[in-house]
FIMARRO-179207 format. One record per atom (N, C-alpha, C): residue number from 0; atom name; x, y, z. Coordinates in Angstrom, 1 decimal, always signed. Layout:
N
SITE num atomo      u      v      w
SITE NUM    CA      X      Y      Z
...
//
This chain:
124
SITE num atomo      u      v      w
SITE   0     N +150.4  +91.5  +94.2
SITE   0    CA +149.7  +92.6  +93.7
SITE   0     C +150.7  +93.8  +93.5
SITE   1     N +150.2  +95.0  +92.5
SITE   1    CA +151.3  +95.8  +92.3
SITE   1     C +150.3  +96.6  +92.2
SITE   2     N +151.1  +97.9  +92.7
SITE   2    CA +150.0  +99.0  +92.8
SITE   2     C +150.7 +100.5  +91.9
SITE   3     N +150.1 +101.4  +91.2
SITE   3    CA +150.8 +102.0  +90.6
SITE   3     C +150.8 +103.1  +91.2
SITE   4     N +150.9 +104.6  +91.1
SITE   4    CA +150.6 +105.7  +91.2
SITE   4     C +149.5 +106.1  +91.6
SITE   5     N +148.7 +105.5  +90.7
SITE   5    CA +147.1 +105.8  +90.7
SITE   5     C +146.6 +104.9  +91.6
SITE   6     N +147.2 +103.8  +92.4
SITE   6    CA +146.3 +102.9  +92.8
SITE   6     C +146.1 +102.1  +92.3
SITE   7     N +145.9 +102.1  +91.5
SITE   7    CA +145.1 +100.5  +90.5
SITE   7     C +146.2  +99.4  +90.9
SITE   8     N +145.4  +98.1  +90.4
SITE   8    CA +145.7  +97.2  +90.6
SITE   8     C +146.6  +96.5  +89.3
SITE   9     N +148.0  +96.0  +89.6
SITE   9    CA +147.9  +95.9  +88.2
SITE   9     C +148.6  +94.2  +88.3
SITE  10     N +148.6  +93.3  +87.6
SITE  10    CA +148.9  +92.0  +87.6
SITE  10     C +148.1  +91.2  +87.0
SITE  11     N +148.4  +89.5  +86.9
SITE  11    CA +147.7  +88.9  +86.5
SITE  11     C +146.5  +88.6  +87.4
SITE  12     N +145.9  +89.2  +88.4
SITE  12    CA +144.9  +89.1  +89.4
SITE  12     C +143.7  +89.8  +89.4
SITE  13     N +144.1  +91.1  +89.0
SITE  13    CA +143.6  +92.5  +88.6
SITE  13     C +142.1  +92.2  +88.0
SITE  14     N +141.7  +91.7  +86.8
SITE  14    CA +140.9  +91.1  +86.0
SITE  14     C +139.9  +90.2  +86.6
SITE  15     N +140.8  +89.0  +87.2
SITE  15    CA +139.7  +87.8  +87.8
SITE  15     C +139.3  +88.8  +89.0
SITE  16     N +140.1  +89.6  +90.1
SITE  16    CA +139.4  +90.3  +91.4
SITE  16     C +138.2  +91.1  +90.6
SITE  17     N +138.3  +91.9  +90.1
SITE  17    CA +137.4  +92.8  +89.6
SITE  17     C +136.0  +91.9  +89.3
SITE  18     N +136.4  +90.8  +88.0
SITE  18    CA +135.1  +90.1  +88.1
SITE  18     C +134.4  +89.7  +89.3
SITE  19     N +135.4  +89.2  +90.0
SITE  19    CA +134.5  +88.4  +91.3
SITE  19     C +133.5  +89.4  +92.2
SITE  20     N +134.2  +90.7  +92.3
SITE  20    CA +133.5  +91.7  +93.2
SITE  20     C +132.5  +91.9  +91.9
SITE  21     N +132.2  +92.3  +90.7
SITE  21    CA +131.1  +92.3  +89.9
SITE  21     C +130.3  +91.2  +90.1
SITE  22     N +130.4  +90.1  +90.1
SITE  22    CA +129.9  +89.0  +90.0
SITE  22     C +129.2  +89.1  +91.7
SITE  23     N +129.4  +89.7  +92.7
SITE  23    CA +128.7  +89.5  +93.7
SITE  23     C +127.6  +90.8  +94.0
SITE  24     N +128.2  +91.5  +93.2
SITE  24    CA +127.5  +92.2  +93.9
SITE  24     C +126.4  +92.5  +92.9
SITE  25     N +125.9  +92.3  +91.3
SITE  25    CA +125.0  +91.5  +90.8
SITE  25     C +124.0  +90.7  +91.3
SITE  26     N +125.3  +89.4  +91.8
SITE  26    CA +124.4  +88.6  +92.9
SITE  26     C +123.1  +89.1  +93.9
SITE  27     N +124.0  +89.9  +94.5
SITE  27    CA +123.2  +90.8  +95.3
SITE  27     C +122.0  +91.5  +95.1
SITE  28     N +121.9  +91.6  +94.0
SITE  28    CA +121.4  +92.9  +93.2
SITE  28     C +120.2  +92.2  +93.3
SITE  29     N +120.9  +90.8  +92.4
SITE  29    CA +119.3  +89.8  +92.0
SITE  29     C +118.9  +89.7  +93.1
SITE  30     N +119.4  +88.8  +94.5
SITE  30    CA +118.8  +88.6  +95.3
SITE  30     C +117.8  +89.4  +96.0
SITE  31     N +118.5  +90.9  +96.1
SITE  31    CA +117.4  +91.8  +96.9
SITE  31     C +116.1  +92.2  +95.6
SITE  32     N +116.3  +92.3  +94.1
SITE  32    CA +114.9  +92.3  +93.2
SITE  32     C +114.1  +91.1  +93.5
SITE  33     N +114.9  +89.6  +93.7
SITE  33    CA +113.6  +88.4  +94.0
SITE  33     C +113.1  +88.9  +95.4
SITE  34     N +113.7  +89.1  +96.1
SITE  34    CA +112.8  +89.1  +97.7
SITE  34     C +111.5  +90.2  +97.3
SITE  35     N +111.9  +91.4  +96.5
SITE  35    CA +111.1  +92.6  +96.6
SITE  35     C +110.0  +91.9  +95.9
SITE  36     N +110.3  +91.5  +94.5
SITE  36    CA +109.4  +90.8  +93.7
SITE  36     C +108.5  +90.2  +94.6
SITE  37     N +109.3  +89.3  +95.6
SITE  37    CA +108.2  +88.4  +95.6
SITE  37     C +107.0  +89.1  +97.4
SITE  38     N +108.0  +89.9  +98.1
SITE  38    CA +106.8  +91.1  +98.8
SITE  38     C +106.1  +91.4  +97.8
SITE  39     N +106.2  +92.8  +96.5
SITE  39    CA +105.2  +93.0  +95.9
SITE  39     C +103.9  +92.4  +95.8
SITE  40     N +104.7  +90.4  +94.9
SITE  40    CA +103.6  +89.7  +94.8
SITE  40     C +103.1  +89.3  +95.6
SITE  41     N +103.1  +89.3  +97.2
SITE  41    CA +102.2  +88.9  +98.5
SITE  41     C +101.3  +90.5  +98.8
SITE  42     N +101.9  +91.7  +98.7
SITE  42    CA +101.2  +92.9  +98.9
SITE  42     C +100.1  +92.9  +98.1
SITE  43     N +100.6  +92.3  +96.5
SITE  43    CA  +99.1  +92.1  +95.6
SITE  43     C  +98.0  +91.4  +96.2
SITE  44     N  +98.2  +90.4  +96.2
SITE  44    CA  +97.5  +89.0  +97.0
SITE  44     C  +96.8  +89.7  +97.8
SITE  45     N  +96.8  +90.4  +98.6
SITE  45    CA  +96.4  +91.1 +100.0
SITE  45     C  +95.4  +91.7  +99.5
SITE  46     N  +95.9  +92.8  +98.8
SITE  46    CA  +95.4  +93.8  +98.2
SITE  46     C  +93.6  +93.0  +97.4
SITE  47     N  +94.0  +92.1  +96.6
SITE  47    CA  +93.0  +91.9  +96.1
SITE  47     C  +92.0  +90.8  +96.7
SITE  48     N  +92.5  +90.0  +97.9
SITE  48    CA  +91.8  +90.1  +99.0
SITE  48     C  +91.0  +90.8  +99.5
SITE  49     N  +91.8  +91.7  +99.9
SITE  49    CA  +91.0  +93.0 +100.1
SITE  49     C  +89.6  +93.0  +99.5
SITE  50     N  +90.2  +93.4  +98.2
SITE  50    CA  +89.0  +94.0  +97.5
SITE  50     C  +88.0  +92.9  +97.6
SITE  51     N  +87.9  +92.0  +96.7
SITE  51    CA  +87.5  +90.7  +96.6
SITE  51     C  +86.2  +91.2  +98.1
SITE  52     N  +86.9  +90.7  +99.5
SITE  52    CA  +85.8  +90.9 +100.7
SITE  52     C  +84.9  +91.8 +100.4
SITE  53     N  +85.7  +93.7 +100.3
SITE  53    CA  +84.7  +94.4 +100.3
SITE  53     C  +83.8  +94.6  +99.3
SITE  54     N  +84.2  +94.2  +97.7
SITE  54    CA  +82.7  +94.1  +96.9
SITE  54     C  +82.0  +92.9  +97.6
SITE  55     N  +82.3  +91.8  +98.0
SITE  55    CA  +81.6  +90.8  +98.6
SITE  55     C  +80.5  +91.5  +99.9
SITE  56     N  +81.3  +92.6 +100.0
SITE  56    CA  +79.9  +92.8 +101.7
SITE  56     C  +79.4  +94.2 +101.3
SITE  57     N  +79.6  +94.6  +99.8
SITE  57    CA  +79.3  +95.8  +99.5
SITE  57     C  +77.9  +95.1  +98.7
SITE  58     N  +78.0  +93.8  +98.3
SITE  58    CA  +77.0  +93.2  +97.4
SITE  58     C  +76.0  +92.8  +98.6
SITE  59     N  +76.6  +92.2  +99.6
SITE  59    CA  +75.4  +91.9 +100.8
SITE  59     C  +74.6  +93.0 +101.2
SITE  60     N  +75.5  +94.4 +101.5
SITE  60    CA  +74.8  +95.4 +102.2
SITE  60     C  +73.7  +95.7 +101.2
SITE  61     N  +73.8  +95.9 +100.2
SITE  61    CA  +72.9  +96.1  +99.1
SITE  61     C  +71.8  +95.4  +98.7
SITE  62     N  +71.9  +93.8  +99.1
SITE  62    CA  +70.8  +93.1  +99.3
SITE  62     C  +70.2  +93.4 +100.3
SITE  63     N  +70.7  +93.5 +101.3
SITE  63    CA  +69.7  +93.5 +102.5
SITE  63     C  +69.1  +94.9 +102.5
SITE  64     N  +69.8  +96.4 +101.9
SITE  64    CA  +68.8  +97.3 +101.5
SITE  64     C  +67.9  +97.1 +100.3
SITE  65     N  +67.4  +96.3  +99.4
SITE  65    CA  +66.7  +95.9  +99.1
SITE  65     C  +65.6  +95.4  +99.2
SITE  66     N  +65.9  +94.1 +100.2
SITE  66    CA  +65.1  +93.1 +101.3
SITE  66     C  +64.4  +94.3 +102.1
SITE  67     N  +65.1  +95.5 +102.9
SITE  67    CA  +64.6  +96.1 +103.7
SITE  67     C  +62.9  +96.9 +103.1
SITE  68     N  +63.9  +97.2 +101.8
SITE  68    CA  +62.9  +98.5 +101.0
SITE  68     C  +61.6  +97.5 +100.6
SITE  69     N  +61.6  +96.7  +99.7
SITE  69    CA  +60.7  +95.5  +99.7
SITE  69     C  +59.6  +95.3 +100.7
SITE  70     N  +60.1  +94.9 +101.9
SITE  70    CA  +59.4  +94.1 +102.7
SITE  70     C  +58.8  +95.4 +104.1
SITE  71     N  +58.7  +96.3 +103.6
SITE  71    CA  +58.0  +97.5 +104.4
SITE  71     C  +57.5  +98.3 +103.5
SITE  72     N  +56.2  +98.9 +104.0
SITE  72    CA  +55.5  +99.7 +103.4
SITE  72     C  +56.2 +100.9 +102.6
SITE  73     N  +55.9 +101.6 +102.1
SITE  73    CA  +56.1 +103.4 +101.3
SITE  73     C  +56.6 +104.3 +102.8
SITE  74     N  +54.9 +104.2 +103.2
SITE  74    CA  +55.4 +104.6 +104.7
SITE  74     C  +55.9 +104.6 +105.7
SITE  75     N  +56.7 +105.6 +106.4
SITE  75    CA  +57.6 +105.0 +107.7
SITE  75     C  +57.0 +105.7 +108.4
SITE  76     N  +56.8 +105.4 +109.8
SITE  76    CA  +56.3 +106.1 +111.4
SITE  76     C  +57.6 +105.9 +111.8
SITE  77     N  +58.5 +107.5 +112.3
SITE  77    CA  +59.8 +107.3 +113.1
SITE  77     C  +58.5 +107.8 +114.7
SITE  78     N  +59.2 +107.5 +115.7
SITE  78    CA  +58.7 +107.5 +117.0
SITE  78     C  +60.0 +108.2 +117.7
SITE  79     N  +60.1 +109.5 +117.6
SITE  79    CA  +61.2 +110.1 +118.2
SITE  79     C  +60.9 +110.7 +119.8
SITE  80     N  +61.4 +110.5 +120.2
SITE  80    CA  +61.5 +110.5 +121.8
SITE  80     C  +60.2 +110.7 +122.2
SITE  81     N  +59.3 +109.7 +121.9
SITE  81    CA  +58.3 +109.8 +122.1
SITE  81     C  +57.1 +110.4 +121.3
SITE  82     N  +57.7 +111.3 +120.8
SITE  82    CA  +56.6 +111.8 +119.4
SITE  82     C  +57.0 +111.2 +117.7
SITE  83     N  +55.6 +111.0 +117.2
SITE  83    CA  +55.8 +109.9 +116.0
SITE  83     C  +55.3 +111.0 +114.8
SITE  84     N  +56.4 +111.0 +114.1
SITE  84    CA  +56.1 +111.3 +112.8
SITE  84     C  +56.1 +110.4 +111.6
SITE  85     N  +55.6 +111.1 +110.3
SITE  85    CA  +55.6 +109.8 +109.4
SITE  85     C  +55.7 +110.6 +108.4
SITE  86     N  +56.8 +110.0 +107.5
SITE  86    CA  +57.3 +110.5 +106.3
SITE  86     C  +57.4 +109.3 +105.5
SITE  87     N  +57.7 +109.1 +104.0
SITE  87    CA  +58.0 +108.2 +103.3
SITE  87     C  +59.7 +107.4 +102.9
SITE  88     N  +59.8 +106.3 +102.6
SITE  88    CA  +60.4 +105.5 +102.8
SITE  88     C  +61.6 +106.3 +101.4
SITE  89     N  +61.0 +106.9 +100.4
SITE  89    CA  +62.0 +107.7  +99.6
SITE  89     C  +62.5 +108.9 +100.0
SITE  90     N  +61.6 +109.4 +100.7
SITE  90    CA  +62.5 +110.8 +101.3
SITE  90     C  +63.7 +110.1 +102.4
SITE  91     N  +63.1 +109.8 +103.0
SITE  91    CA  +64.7 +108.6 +104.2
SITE  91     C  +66.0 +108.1 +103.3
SITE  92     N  +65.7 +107.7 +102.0
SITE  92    CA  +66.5 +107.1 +101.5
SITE  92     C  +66.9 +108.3 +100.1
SITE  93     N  +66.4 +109.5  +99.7
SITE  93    CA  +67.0 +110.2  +99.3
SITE  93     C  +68.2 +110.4  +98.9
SITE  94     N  +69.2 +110.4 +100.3
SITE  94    CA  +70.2 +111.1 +100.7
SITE  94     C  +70.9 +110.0 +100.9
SITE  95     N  +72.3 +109.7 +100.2
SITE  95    CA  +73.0 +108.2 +100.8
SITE  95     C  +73.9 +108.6 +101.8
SITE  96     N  +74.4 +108.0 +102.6
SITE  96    CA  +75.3 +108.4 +103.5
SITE  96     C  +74.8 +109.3 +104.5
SITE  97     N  +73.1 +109.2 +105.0
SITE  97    CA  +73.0 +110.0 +106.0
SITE  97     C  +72.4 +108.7 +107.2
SITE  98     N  +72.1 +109.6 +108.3
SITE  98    CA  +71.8 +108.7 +109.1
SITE  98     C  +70.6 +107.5 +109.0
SITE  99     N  +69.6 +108.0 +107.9
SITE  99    CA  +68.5 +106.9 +108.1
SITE  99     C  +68.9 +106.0 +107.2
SITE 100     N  +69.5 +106.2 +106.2
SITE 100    CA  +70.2 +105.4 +105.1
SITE 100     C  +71.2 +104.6 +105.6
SITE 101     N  +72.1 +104.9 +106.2
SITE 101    CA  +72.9 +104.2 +107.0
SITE 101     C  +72.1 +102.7 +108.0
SITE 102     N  +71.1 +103.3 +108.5
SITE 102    CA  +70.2 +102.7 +109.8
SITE 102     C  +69.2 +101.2 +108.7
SITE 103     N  +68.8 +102.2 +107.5
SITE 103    CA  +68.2 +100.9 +107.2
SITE 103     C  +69.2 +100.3 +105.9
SITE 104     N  +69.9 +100.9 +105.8
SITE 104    CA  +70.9 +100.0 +104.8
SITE 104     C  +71.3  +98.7 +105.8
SITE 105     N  +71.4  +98.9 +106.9
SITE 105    CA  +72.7  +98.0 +107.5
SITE 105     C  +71.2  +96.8 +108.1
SITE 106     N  +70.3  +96.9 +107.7
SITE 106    CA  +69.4  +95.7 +108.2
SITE 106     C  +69.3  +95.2 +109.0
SITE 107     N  +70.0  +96.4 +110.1
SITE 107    CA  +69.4  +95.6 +111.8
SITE 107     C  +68.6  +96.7 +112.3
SITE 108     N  +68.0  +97.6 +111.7
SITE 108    CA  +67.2  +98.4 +112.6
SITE 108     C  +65.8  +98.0 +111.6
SITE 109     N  +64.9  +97.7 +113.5
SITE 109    CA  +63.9  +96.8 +112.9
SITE 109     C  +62.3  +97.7 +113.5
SITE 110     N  +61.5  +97.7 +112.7
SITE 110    CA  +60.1  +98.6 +113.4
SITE 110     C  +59.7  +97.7 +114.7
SITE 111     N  +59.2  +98.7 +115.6
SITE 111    CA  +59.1  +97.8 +116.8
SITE 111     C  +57.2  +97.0 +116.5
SITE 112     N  +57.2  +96.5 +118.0
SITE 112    CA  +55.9  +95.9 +117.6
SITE 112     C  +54.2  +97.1 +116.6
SITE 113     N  +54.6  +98.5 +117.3
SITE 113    CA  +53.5  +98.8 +116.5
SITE 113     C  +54.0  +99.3 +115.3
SITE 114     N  +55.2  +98.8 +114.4
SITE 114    CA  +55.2  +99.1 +113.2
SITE 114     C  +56.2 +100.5 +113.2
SITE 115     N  +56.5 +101.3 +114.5
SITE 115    CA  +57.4 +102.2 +114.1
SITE 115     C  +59.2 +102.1 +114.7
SITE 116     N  +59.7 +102.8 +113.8
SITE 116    CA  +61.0 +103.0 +114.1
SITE 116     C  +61.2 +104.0 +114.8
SITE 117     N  +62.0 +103.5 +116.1
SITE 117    CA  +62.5 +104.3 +117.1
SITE 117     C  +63.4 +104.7 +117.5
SITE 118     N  +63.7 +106.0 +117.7
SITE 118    CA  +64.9 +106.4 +118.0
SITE 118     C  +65.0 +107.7 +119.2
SITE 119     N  +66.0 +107.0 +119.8
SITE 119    CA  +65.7 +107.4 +121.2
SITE 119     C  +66.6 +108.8 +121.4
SITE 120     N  +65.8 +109.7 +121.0
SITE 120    CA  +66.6 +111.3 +120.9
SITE 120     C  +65.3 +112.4 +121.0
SITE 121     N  +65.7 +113.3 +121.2
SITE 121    CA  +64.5 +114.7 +121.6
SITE 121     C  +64.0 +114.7 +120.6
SITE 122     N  +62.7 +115.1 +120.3
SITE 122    CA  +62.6 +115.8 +119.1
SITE 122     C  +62.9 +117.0 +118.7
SITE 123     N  +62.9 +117.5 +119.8
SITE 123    CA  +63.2 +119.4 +119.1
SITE 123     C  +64.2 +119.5 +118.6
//
């Protein structure tokens, strides 16, 4: 090897080194885009897993408030700590995302033997 002033490389070597350090580190290049590629395409997969489940239990919950709304009167009797009031089954379900919507969306809260739903809190 011959070196000039500047450093450089100069000889019949100069050219093939240069390529080979090009040529790896390319290599390289590819190698670390396939790995990434192919995380992305497993992060996808997940991802639409994902989703996939939650419309799947977003479609159940939906049925079973359905089933719920159906197969019970207009009328609800809540039985709050002992004192029962009665309101209708559209005022309760009015409001999404509040507590009684929540309670009969999720289709395990069930009227007890005399037909009311109880919830065990003060009334005042």
């Amino acid at each position: 090897r011959f070196y000039t002033e500047t450093g450089v490389i100069r000889g019949p070597t100069s050219s093939s080194l240069f390529s080979s350090m090009l040529t790896e580190v390319y290599d390289n290049i590819d190698e670390i885009f396939n790995h990434l590629t192919t995380e992305i395409d497993q992060f996808k997969k997940k991802i639409a897993e994902k989703w996939d489940h939650f419309k799947s239990e977003r479609t159940s919950n939906d049925d079973k408030l359905k089933t719920v709304i159906t197969q019970s009167e207009e009328r609800v009797t809540l039985n709050i700590g002992g004192t029962t009031f009665t309101t209708s089954q559209s005022t309760l379900l009015s409001e999404t995302e509040t507590f009684f919507w929540a309670m009969l969306h999720s289709g395990q809260w069930k009227p007890d033997s005399q037909g009311d739903y109880f919830i065990d809190r003060s009334p005042a």
